[in-house]
MARPA-306328 format. One record per residue (C-alpha): residue in one letter; x, y, z. Coordinates in steps of 0.5 Angstrom, whole numbers, padded with zeros to 4 digits, always signed. Example, Ala and Ser with C-alpha at 12.3 -4.5 7.8 and 13.67 -1.06 7.14 Angstrom:
2
{'a',{+0025,-0009,+0016}},
{'s',{+0027,-0002,+0014}},
//
This chain:
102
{'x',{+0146,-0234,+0121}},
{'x',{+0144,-0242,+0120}},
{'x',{+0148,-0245,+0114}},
{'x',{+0143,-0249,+0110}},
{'x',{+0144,-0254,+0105}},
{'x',{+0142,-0253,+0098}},
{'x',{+0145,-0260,+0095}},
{'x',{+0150,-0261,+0090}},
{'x',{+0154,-0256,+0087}},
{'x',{+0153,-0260,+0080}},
{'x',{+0146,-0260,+0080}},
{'x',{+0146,-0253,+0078}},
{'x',{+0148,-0251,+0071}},
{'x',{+0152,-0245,+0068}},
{'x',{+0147,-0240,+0067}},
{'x',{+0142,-0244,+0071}},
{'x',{+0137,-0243,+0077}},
{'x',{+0134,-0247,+0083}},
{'x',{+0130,-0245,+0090}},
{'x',{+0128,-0247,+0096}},
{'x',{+0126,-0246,+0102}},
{'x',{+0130,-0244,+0108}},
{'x',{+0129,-0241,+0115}},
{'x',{+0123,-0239,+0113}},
{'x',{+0125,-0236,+0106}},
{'x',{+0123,-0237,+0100}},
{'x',{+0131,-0237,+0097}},
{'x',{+0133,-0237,+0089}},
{'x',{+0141,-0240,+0088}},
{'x',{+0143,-0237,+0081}},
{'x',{+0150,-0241,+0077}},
{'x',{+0153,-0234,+0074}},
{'x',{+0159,-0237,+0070}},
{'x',{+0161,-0243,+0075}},
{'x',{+0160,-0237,+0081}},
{'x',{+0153,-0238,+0086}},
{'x',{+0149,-0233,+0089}},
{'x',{+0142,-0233,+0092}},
{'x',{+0137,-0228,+0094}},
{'x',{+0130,-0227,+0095}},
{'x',{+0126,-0231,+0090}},
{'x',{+0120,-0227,+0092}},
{'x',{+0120,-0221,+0087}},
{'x',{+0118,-0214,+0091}},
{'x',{+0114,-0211,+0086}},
{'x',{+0108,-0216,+0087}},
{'x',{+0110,-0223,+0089}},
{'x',{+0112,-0226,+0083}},
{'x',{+0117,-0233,+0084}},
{'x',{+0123,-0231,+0081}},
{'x',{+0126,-0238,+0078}},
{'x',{+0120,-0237,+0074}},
{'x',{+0123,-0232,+0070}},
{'x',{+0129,-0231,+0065}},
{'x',{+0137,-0231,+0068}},
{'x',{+0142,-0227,+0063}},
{'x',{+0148,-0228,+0066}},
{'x',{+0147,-0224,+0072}},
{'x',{+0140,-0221,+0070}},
{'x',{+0134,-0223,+0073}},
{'x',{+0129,-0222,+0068}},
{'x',{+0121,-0223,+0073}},
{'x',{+0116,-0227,+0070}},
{'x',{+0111,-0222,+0071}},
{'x',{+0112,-0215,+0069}},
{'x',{+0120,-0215,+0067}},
{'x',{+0122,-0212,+0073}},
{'x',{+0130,-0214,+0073}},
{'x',{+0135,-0215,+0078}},
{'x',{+0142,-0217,+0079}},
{'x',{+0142,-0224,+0082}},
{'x',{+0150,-0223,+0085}},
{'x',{+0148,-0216,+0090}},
{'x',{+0140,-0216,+0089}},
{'x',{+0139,-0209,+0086}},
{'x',{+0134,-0207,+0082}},
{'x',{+0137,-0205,+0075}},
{'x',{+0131,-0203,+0071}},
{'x',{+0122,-0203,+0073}},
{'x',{+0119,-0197,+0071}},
{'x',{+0118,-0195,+0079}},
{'x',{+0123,-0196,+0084}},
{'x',{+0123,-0202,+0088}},
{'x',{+0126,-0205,+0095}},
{'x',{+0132,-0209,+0093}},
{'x',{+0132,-0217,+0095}},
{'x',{+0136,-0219,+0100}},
{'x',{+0142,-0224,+0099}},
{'x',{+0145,-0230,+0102}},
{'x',{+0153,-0231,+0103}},
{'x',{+0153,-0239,+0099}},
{'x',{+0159,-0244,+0101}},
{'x',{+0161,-0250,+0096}},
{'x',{+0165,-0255,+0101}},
{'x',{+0167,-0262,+0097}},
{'x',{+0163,-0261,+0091}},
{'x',{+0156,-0260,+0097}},
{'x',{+0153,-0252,+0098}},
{'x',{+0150,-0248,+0103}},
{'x',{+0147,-0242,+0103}},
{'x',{+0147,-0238,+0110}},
{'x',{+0140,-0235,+0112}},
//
């Protein structure tokens, strides 16, 4: 795995999302109460961007038919059919700068 980095930890709110592409993948960074996460911003169902869409809390709501996920594991919590989980990405703060490994 390469460790990628993201920017400054501050840049990213609570309750706030951002992406960026990184060894060839579309990667969303997600700030749940202070802690950070990334997954897959590409959404399985039909390809939507997820940072487009709504966070709450830790539920990702996507942008173009509602399908939610759990931005801290990946897993799909509700859509009407079953859909692939998005893949997730360890995040590492070092001196107020972060990095996701891809």
């Amino acid at each position: 795995m390469a460790k990628v980095l993201v920017g400054k930890a501050s840049d990213i709110g609570e309750g706030k999302m951002s992406h960026l592409t990184a060894g060839g993948k579309e990667i969303l960074i997600a700030n749940v109460r202070g802690q950070f996460y990334a997954i897959d911003n590409t959404c399985t169902h039909a390809g939507a961007e997820l940072h487009e869409g709504e966070l709450n809390e830790k539920e990702l709501v996507c942008p173009w038919h509602r399908a939610k996920w759990d931005v801290t594991t990946g897993n799909l919590l509700w859509f009407p059919q079953k859909l692939r989980g998005l893949g997730h990405y360890k995040v590492t703060i070092e001196n107020g700068t972060m990095y996701v490994e891809v």
